[in-house]
HTML snippet that shows the backbone in 3Dmol.js (N, CA, C, O; Angstrom):
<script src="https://3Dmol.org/build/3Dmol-min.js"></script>
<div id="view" style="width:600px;height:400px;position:relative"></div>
<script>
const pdb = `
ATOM      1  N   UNK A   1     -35.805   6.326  22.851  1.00  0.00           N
ATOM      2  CA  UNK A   1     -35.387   7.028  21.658  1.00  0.00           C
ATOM      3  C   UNK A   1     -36.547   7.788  21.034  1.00  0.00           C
ATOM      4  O   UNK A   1     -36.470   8.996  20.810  1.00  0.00           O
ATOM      5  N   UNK A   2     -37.258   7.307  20.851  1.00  0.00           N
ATOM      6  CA  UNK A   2     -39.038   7.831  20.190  1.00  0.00           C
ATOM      7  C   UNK A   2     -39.483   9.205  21.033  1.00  0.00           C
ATOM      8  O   UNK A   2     -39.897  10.281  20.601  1.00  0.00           O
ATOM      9  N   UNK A   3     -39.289   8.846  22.123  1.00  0.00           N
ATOM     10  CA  UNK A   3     -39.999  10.131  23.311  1.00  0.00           C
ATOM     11  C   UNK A   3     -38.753  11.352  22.919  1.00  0.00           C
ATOM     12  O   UNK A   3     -39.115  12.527  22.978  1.00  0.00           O
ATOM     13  N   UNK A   4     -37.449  11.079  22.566  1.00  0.00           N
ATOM     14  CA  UNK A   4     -36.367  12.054  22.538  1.00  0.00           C
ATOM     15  C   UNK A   4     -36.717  12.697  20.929  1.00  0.00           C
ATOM     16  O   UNK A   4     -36.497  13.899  20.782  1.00  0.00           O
ATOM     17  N   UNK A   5     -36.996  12.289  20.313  1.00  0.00           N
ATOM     18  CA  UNK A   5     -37.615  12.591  19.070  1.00  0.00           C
ATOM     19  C   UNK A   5     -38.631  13.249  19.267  1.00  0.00           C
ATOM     20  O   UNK A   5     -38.719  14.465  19.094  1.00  0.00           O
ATOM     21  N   UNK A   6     -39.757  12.303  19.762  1.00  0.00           N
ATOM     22  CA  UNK A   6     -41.242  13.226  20.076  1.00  0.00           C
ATOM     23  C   UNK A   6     -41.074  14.650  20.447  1.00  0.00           C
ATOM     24  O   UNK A   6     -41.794  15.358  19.742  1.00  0.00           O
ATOM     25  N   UNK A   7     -40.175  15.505  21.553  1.00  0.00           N
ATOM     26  CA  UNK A   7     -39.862  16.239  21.738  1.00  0.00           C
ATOM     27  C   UNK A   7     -38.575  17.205  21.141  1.00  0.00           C
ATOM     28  O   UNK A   7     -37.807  17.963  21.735  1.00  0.00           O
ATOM     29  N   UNK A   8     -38.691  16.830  19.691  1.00  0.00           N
ATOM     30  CA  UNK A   8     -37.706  17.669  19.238  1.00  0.00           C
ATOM     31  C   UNK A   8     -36.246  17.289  19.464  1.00  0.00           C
ATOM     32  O   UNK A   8     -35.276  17.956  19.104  1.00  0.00           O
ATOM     33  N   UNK A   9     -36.231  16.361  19.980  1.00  0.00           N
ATOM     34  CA  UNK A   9     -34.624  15.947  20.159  1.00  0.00           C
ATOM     35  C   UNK A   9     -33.945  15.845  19.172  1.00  0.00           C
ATOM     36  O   UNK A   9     -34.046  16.491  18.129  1.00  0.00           O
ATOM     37  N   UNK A  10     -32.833  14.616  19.568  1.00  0.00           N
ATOM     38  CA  UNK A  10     -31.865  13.996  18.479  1.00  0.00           C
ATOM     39  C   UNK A  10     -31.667  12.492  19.180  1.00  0.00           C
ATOM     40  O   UNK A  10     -31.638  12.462  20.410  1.00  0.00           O
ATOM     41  N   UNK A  11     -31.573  11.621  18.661  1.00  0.00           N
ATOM     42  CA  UNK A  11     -31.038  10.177  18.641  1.00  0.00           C
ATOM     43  C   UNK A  11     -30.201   9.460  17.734  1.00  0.00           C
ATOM     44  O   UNK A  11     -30.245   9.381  16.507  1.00  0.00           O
ATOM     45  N   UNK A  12     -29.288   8.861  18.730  1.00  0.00           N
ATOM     46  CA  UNK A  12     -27.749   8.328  18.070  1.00  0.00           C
ATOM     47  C   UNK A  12     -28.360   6.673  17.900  1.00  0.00           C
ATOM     48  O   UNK A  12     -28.967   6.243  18.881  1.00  0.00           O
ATOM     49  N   UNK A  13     -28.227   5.831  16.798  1.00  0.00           N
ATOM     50  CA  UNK A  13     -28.545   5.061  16.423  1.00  0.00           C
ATOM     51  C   UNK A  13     -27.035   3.872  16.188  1.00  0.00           C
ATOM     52  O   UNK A  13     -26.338   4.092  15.197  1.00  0.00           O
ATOM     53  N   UNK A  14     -26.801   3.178  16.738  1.00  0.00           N
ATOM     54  CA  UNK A  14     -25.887   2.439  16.806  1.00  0.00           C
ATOM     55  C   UNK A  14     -25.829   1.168  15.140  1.00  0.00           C
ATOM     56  O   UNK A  14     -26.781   0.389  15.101  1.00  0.00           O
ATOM     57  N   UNK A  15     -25.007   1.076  14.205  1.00  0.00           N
ATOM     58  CA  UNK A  15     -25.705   0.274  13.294  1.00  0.00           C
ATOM     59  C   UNK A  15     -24.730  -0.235  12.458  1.00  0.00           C
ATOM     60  O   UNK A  15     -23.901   0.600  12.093  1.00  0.00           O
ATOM     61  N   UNK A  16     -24.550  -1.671  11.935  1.00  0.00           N
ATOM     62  CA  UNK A  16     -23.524  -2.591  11.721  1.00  0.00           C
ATOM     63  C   UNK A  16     -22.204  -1.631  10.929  1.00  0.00           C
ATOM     64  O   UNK A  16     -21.008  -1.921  10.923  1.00  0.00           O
ATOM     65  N   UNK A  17     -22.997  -0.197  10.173  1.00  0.00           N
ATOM     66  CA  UNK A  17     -22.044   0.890   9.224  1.00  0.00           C
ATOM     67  C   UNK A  17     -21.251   1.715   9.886  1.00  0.00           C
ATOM     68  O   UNK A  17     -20.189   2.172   9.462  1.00  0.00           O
ATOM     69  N   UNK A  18     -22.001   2.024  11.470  1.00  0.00           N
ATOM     70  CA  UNK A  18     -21.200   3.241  12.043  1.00  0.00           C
ATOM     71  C   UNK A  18     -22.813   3.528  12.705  1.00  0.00           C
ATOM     72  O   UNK A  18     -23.911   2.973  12.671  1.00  0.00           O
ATOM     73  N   UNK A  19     -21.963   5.214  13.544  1.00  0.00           N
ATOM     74  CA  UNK A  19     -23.190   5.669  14.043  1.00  0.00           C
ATOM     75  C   UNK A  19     -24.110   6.230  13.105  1.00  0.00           C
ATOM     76  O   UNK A  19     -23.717   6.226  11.938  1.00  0.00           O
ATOM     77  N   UNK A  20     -25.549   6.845  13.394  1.00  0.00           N
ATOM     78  CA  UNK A  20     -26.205   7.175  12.577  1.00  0.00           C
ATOM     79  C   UNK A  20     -26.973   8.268  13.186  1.00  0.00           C
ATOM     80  O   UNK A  20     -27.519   7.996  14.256  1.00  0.00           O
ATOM     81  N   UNK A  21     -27.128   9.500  12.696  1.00  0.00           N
ATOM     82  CA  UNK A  21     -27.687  10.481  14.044  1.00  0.00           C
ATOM     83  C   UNK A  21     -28.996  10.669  13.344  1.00  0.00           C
ATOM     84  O   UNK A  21     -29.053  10.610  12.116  1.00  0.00           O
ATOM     85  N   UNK A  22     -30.019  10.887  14.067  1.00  0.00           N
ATOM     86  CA  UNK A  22     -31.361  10.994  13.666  1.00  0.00           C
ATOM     87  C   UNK A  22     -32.119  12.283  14.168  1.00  0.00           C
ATOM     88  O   UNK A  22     -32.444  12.275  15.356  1.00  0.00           O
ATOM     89  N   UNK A  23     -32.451  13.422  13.388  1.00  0.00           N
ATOM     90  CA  UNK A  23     -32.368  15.138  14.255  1.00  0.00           C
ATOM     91  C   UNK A  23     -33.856  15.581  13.469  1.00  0.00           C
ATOM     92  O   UNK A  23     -34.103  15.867  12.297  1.00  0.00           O
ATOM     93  N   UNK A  24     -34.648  15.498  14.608  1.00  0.00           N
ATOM     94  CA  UNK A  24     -35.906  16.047  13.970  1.00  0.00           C
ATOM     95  C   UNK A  24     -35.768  17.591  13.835  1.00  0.00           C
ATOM     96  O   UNK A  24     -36.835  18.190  13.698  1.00  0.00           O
ATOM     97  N   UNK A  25     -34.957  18.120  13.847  1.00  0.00           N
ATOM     98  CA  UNK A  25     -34.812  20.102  14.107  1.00  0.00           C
ATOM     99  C   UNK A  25     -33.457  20.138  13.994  1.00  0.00           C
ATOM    100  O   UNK A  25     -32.825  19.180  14.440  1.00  0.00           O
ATOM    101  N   UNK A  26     -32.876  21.055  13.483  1.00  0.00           N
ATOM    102  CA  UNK A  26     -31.237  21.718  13.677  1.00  0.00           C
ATOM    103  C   UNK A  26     -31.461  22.417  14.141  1.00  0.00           C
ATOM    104  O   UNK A  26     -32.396  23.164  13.854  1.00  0.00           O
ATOM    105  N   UNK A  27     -30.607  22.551  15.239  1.00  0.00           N
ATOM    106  CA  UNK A  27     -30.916  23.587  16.680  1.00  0.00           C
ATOM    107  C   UNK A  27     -29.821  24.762  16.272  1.00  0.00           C
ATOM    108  O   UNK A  27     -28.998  25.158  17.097  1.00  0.00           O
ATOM    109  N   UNK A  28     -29.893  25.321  14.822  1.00  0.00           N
ATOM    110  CA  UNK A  28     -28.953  26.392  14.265  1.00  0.00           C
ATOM    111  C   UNK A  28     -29.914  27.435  13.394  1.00  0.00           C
ATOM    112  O   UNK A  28     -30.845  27.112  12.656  1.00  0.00           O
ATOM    113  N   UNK A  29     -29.500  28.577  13.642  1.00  0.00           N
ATOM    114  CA  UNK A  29     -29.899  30.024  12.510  1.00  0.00           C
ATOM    115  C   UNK A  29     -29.345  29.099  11.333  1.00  0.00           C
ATOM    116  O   UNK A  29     -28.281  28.488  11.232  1.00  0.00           O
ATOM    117  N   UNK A  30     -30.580  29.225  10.374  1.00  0.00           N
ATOM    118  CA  UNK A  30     -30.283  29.416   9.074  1.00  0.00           C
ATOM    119  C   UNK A  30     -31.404  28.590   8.377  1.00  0.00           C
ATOM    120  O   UNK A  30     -32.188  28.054   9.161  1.00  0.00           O
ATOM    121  N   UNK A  31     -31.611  28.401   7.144  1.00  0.00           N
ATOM    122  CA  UNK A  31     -32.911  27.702   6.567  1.00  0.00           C
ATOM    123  C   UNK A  31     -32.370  25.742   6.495  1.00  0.00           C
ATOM    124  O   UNK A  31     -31.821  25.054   5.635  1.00  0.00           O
ATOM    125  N   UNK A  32     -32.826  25.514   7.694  1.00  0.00           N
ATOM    126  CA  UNK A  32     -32.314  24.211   7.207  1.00  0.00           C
ATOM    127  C   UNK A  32     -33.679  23.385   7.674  1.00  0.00           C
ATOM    128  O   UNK A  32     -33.735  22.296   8.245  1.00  0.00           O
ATOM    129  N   UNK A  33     -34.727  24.227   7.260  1.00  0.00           N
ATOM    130  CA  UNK A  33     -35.929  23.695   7.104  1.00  0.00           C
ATOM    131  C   UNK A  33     -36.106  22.124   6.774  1.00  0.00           C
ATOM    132  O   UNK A  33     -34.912  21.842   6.667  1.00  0.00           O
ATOM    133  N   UNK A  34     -36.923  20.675   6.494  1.00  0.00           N
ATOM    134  CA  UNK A  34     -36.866  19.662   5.986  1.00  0.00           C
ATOM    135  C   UNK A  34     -36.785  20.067   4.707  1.00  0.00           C
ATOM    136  O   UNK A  34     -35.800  19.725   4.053  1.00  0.00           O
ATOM    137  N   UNK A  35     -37.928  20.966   4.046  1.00  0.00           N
ATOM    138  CA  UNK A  35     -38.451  20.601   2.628  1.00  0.00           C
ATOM    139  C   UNK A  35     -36.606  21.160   1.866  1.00  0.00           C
ATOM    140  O   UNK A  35     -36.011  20.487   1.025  1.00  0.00           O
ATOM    141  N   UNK A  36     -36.099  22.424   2.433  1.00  0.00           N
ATOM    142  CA  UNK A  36     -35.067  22.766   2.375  1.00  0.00           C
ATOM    143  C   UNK A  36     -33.715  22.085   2.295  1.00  0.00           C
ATOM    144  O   UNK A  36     -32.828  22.314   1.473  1.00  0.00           O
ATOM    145  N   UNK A  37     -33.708  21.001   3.524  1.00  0.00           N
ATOM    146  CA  UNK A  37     -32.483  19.963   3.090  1.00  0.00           C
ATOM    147  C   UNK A  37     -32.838  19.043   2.349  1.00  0.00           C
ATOM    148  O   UNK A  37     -31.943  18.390   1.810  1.00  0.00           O
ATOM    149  N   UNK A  38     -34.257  18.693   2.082  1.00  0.00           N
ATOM    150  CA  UNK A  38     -34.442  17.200   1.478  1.00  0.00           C
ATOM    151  C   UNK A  38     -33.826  17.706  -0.269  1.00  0.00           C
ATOM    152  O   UNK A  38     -33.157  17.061  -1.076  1.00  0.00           O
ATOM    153  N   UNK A  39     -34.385  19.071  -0.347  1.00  0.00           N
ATOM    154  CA  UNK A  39     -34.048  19.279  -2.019  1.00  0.00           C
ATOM    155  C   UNK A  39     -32.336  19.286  -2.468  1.00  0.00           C
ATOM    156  O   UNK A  39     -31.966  19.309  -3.642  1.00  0.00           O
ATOM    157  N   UNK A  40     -31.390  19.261  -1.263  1.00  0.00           N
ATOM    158  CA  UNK A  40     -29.915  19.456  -1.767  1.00  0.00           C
ATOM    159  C   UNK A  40     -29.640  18.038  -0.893  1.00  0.00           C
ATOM    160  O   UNK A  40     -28.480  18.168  -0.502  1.00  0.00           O
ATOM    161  N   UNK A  41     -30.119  16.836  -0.435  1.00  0.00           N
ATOM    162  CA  UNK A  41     -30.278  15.610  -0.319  1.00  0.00           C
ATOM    163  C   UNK A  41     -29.629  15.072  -1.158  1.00  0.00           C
ATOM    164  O   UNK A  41     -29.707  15.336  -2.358  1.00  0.00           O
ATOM    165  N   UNK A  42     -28.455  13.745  -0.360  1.00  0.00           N
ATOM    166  CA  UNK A  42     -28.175  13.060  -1.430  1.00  0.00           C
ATOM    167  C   UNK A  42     -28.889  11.520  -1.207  1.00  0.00           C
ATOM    168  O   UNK A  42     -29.482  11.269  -0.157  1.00  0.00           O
ATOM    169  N   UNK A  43     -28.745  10.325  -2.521  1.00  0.00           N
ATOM    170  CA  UNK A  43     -29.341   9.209  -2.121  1.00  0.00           C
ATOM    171  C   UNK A  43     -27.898   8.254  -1.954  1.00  0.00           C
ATOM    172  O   UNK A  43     -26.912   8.231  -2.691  1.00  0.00           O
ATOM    173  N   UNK A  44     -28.106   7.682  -1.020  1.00  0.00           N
ATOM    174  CA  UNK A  44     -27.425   6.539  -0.178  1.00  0.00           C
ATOM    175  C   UNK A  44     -27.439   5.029  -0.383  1.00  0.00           C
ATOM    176  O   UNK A  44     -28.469   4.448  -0.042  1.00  0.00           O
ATOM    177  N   UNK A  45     -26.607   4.433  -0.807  1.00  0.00           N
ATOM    178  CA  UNK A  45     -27.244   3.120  -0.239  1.00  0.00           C
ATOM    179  C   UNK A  45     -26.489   2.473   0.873  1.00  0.00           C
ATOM    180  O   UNK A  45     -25.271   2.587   1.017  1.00  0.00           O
ATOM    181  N   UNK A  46     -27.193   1.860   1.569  1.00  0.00           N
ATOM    182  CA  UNK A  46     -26.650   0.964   3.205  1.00  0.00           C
ATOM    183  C   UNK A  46     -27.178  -0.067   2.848  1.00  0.00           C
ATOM    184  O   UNK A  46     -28.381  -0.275   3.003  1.00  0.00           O
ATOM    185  N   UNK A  47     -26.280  -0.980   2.250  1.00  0.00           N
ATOM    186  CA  UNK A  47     -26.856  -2.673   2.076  1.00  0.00           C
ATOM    187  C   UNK A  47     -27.877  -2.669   1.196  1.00  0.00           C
ATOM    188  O   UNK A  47     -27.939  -2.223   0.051  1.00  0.00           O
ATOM    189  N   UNK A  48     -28.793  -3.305   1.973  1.00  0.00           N
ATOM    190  CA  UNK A  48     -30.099  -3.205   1.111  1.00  0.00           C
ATOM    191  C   UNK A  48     -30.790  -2.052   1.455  1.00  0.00           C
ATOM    192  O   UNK A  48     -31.885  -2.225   0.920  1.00  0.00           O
ATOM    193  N   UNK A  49     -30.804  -1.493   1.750  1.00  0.00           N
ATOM    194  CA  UNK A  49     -31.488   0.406   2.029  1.00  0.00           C
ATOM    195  C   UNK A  49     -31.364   1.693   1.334  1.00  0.00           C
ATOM    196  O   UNK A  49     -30.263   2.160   1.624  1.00  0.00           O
ATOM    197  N   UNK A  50     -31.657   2.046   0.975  1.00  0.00           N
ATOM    198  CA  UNK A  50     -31.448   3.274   0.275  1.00  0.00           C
ATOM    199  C   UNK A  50     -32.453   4.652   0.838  1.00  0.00           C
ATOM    200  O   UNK A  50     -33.658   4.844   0.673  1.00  0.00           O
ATOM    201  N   UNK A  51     -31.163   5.690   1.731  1.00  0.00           N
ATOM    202  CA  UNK A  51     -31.510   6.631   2.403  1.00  0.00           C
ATOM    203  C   UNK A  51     -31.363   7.724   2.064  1.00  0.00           C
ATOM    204  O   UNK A  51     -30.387   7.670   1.317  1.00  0.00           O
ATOM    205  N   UNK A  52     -31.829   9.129   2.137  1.00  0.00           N
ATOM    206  CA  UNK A  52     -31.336  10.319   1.499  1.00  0.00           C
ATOM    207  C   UNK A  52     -30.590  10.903   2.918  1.00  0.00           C
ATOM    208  O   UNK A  52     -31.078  10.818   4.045  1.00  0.00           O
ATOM    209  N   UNK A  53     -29.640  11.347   2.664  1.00  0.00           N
ATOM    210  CA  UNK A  53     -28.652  11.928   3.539  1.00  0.00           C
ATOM    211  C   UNK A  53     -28.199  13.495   3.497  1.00  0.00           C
ATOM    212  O   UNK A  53     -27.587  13.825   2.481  1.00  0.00           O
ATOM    213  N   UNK A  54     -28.402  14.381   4.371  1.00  0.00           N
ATOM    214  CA  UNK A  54     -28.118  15.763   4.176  1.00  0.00           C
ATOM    215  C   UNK A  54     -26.816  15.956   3.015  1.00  0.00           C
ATOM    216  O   UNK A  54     -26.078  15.024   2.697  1.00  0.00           O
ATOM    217  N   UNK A  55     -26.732  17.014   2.600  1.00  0.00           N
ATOM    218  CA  UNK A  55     -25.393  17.129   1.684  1.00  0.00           C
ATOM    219  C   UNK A  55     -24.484  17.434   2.587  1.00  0.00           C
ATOM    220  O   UNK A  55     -24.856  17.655   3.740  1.00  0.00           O
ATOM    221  N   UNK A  56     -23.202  17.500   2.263  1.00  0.00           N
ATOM    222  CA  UNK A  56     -21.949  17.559   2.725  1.00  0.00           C
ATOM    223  C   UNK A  56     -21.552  18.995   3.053  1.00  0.00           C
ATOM    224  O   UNK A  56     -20.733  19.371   3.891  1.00  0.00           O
ATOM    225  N   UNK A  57     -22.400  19.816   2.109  1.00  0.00           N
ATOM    226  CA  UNK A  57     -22.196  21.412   2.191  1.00  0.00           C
ATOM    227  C   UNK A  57     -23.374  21.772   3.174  1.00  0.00           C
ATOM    228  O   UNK A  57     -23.199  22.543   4.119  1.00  0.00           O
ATOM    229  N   UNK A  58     -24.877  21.026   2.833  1.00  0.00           N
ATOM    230  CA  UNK A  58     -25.668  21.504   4.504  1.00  0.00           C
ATOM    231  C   UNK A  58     -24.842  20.641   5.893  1.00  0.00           C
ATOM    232  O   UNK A  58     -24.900  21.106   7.032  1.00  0.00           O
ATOM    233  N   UNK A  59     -24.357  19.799   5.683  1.00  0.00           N
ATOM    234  CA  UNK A  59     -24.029  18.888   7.073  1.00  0.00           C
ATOM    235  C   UNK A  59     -22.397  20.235   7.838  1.00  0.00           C
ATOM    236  O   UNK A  59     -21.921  20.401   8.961  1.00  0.00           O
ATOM    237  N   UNK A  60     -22.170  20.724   6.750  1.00  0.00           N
ATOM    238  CA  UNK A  60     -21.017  21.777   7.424  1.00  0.00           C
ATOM    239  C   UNK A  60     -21.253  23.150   8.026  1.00  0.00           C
ATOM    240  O   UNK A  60     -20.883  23.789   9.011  1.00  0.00           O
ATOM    241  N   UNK A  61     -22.180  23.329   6.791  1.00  0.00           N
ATOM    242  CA  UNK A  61     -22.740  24.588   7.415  1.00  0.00           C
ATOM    243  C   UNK A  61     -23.853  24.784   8.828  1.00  0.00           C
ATOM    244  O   UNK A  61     -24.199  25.692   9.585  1.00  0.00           O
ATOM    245  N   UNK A  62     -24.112  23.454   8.639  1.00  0.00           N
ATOM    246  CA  UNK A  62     -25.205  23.104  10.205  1.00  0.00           C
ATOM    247  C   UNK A  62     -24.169  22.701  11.169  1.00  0.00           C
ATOM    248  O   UNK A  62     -24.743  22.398  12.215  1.00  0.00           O
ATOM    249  N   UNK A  63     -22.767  22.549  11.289  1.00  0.00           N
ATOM    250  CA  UNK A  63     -21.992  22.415  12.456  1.00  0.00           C
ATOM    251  C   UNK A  63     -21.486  23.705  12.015  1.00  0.00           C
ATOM    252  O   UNK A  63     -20.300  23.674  12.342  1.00  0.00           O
ATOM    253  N   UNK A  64     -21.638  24.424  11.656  1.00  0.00           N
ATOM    254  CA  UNK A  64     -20.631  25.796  12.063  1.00  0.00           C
ATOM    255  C   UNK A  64     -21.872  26.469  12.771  1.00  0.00           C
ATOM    256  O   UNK A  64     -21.714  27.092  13.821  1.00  0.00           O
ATOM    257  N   UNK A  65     -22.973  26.347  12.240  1.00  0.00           N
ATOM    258  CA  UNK A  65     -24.034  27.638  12.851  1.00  0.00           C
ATOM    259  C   UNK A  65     -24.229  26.947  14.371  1.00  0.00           C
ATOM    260  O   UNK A  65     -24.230  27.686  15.356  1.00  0.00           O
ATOM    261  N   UNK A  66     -24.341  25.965  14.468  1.00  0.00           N
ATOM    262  CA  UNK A  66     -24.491  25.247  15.799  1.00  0.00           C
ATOM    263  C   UNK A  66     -23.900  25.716  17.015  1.00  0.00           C
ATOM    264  O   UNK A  66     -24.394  25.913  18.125  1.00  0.00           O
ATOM    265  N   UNK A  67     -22.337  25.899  16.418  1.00  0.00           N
ATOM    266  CA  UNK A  67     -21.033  26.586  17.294  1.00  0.00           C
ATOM    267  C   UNK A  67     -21.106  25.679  18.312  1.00  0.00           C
ATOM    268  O   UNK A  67     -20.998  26.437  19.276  1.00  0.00           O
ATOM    269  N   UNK A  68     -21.225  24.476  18.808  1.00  0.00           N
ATOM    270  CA  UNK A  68     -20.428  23.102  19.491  1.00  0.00           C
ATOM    271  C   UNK A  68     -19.342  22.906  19.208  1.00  0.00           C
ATOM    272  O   UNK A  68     -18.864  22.713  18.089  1.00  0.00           O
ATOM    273  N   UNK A  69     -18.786  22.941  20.330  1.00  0.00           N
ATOM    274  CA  UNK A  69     -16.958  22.510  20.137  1.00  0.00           C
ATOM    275  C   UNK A  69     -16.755  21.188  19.599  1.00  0.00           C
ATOM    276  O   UNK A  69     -15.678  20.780  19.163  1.00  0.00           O
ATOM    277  N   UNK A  70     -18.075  20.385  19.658  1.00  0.00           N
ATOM    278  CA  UNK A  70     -17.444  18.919  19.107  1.00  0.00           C
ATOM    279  C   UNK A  70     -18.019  18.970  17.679  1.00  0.00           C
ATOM    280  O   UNK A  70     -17.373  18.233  16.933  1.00  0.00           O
ATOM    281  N   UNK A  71     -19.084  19.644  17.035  1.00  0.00           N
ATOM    282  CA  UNK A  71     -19.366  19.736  15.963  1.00  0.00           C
ATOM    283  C   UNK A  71     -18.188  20.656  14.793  1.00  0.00           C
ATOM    284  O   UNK A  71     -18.228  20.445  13.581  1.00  0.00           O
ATOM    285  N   UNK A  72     -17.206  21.654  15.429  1.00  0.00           N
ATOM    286  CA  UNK A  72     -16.324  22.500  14.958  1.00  0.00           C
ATOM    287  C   UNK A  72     -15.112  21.525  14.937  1.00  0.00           C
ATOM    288  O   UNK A  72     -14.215  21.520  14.094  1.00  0.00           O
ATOM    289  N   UNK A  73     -15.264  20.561  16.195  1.00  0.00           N
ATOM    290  CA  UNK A  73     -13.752  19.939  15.916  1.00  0.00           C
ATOM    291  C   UNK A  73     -14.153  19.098  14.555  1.00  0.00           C
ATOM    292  O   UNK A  73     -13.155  18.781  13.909  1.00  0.00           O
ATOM    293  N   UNK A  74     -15.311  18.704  14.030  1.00  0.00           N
ATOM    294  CA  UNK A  74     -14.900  17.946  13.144  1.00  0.00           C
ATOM    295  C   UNK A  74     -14.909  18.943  11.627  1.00  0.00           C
ATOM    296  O   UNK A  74     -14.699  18.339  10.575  1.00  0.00           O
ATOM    297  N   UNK A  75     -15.105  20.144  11.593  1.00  0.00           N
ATOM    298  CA  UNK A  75     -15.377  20.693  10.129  1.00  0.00           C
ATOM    299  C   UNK A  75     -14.028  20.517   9.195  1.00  0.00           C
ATOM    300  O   UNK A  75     -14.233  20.483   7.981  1.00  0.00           O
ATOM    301  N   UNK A  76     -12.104  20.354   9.847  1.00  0.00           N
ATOM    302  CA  UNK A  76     -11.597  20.037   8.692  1.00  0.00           C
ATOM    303  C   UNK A  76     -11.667  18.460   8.307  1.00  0.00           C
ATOM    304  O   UNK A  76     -10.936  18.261   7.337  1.00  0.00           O
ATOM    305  N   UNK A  77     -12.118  17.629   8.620  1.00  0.00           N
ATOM    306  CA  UNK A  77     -12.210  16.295   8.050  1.00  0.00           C
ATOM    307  C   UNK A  77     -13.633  16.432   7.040  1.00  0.00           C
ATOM    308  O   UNK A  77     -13.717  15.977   5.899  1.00  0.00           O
ATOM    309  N   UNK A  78     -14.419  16.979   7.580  1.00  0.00           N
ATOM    310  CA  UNK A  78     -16.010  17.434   6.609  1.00  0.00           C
ATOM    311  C   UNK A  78     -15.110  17.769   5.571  1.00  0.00           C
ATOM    312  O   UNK A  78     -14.959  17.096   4.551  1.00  0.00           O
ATOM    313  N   UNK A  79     -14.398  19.020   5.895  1.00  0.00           N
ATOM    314  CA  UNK A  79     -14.127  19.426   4.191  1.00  0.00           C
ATOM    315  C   UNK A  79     -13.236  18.954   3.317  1.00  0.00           C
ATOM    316  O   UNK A  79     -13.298  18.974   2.088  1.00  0.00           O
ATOM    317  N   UNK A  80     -12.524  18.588   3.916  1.00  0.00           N
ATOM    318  CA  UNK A  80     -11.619  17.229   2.958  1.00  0.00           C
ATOM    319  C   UNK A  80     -12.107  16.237   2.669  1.00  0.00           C
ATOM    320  O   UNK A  80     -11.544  15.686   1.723  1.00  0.00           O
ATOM    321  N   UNK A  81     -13.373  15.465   3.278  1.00  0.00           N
ATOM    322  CA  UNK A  81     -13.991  14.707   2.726  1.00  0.00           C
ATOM    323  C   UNK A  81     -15.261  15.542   1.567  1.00  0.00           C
ATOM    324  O   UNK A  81     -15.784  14.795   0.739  1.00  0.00           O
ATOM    325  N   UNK A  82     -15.674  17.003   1.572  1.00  0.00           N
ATOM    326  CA  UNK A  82     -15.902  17.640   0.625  1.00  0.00           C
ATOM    327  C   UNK A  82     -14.859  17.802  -0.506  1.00  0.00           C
ATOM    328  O   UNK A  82     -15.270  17.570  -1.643  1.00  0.00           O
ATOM    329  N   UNK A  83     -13.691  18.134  -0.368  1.00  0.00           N
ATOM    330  CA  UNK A  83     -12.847  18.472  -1.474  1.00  0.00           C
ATOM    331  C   UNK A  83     -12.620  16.639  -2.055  1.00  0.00           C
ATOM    332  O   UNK A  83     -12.677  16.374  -3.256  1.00  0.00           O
ATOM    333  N   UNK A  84     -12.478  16.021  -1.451  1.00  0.00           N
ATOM    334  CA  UNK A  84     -12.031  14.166  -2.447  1.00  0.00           C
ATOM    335  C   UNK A  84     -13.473  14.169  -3.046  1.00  0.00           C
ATOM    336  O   UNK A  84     -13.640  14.241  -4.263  1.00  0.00           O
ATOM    337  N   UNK A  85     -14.282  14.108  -2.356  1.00  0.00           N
ATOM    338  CA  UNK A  85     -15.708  14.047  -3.643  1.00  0.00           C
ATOM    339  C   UNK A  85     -16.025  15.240  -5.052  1.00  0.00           C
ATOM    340  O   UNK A  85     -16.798  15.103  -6.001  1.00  0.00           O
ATOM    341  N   UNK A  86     -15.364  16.057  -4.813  1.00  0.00           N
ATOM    342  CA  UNK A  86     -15.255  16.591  -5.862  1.00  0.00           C
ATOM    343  C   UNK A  86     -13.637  16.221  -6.703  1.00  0.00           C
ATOM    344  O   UNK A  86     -13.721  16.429  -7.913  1.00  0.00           O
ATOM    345  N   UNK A  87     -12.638  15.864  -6.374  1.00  0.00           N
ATOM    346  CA  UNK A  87     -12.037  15.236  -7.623  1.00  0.00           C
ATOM    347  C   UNK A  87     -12.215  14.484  -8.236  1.00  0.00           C
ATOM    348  O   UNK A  87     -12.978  13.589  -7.875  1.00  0.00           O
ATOM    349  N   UNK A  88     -11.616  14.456  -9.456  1.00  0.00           N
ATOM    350  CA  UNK A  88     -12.744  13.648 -10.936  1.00  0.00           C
ATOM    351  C   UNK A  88     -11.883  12.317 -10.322  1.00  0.00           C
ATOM    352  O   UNK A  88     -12.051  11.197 -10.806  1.00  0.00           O
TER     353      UNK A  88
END
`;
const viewer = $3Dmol.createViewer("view");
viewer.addModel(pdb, "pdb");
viewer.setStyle({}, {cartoon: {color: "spectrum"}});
viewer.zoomTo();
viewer.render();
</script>
């Protein structure tokens, strides 16, 4: 997993919550720089952990620029799980 990282990869992390993907680079056009997602970052908690997690509006817009058929199949569940977090 470390060496797939070392080289710019991505690693799928198996973990008692679900999967967990770990992406040193978005392999997409557009500014999704670190310093860039960390500032529209949300904070998380997992048990005892507390993680910052891309936003819901970068995590969509980084599967559309991607253009993967498996990243596109999931954008209407992304946005319905965007639209329930915004009702009061």
């Amino acid at each position: 997993m470390l060496e797939d990282l070392a080289d710019g990869g991505t690693a799928r992390l198996e973990t008692r919550y679900g999967g967990f993907d770990v992406m040193t680079e978005v392999p997409a056009e557009g500014d999704f720089s670190f310093d860039a997602l960390a500032l529209r970052a949300k904070s998380k908690r997992f048990g005892r952990v507390r993680l910052n997690v891309v936003s819901i509006d970068d995590l969509i817009e980084m599967k559309v620029a991607t253009h993967r058929v498996k990243d596109l199949a999931r954008l209407p569940e992304l946005r319905r799980i965007r639209e329930l977090q915004k009702e009061p």
